[in-house]
LODOPA-547717 format. One record per residue: y, z, x of N, C-alpha, C in turn. Coordinates in steps of 0.02 Angstrom, whole numbers, plus 50000, padded with zeros to 5 digits. Layout:
! LODOPA-547717
YZXYZXYZX...
//
This chain:
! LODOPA-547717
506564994650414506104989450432506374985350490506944987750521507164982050577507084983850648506234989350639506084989550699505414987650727505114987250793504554983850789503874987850756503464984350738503194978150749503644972350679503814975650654504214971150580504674964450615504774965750681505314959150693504974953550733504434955250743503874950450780503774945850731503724940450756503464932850735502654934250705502194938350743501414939550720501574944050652502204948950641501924951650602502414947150530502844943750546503224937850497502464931950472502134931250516501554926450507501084929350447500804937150483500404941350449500734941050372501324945150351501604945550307501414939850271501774932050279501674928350244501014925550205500574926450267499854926450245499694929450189499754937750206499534942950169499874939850074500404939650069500924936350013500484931749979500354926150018499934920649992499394921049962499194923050006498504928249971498344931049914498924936249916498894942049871499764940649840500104936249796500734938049782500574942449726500134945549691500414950649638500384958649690500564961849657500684968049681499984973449666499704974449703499044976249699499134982449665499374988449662499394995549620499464993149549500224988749542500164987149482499754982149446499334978549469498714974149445498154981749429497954986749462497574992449445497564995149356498314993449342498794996049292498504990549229498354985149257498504979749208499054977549183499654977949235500154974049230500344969049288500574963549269500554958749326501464957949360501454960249430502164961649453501994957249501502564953949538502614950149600502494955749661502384955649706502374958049753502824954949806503344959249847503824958349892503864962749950503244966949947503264971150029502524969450035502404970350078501714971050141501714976850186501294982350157501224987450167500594989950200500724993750253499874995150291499485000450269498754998650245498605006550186498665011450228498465011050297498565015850340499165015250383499345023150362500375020750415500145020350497500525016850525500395015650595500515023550634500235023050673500315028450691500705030850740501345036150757501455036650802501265039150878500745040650901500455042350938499815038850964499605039851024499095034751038499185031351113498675024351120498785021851185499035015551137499295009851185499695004151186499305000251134498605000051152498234995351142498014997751067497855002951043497825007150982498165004250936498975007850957499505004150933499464999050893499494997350956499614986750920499074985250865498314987150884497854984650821497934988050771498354995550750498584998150688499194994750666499574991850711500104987650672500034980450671499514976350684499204972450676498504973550647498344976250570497434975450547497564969050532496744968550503496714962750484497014959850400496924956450356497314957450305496874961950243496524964050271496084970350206496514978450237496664978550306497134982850305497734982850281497954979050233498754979850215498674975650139499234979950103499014979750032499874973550017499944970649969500404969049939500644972049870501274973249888501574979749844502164975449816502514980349765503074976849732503484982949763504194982249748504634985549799504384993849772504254993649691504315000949672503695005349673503205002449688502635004849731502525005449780502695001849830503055002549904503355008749917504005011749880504335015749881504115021849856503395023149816503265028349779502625031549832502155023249882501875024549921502245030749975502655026049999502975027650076503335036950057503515036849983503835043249954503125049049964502545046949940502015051949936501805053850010501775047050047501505047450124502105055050174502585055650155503085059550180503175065250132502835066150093502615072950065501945075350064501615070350128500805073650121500385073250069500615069050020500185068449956499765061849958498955064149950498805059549962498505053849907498125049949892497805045149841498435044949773499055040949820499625040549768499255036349711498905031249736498925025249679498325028049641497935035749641497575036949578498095041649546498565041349558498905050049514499295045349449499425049049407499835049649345499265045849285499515040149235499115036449192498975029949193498515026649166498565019249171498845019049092498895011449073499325007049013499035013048946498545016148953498315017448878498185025748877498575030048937498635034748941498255039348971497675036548982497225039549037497215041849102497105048349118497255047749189496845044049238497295040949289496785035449333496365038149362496405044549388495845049149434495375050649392494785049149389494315050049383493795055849376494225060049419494175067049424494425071949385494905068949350495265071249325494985077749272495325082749245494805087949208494805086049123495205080649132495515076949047494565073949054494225069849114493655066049104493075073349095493155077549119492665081649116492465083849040493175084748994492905087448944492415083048892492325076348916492175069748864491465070548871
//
């Protein structure tokens, strides 16, 4: 994280905002558990490629582009994003064993 846009003052501003906003950790509020949230995460990764101006408005959205995460959702995000896997925060169960996807073939048989 100690490279740009993370060391900019706009995105220290953004962050804090985003926090205020949102201090629980949004995946795990899905869960029905209530965690602090300590990263500010962009749902969409910035992208490397592009023009200047692109750029900057993917690492600057507005604050509905960027979620507040707790460190271990953060880490399970950024883990799925680098294995190509995508809709991390519907996979596995919520609190009562259900799978969160919807799709799932556990909902089909009901």
């Amino acid at each position: 994280m100690s490279s740009w846009p993370y060391t900019t003052k706009r995105w220290l501003r953004l962050r804090r905002l985003k926090l205020a906003q949102h201090p629980c950790c949004e995946a795990c509020l899905q869960d029905g558990k209530v965690t602090a949230a300590e990263v500010v995460d962009h749902r969409i990764p910035i992208s490397e490629h592009g023009r200047k101006e692109r750029l900057t408005s993917e690492a600057f959205p507005p604050l509905e582009g960027l979620a507040s995460l707790c460190a271990r959702c953060h880490n399970t995000k950024s883990r799925s994003e680098q294995l190509g896997q995508k809709d991390w925060m519907r996979a596995g169960c919520d609190l009562r064993g259900y799978p969160r996807d919807r799709n799932h073939p556990w909902y089909q048989s009901r």
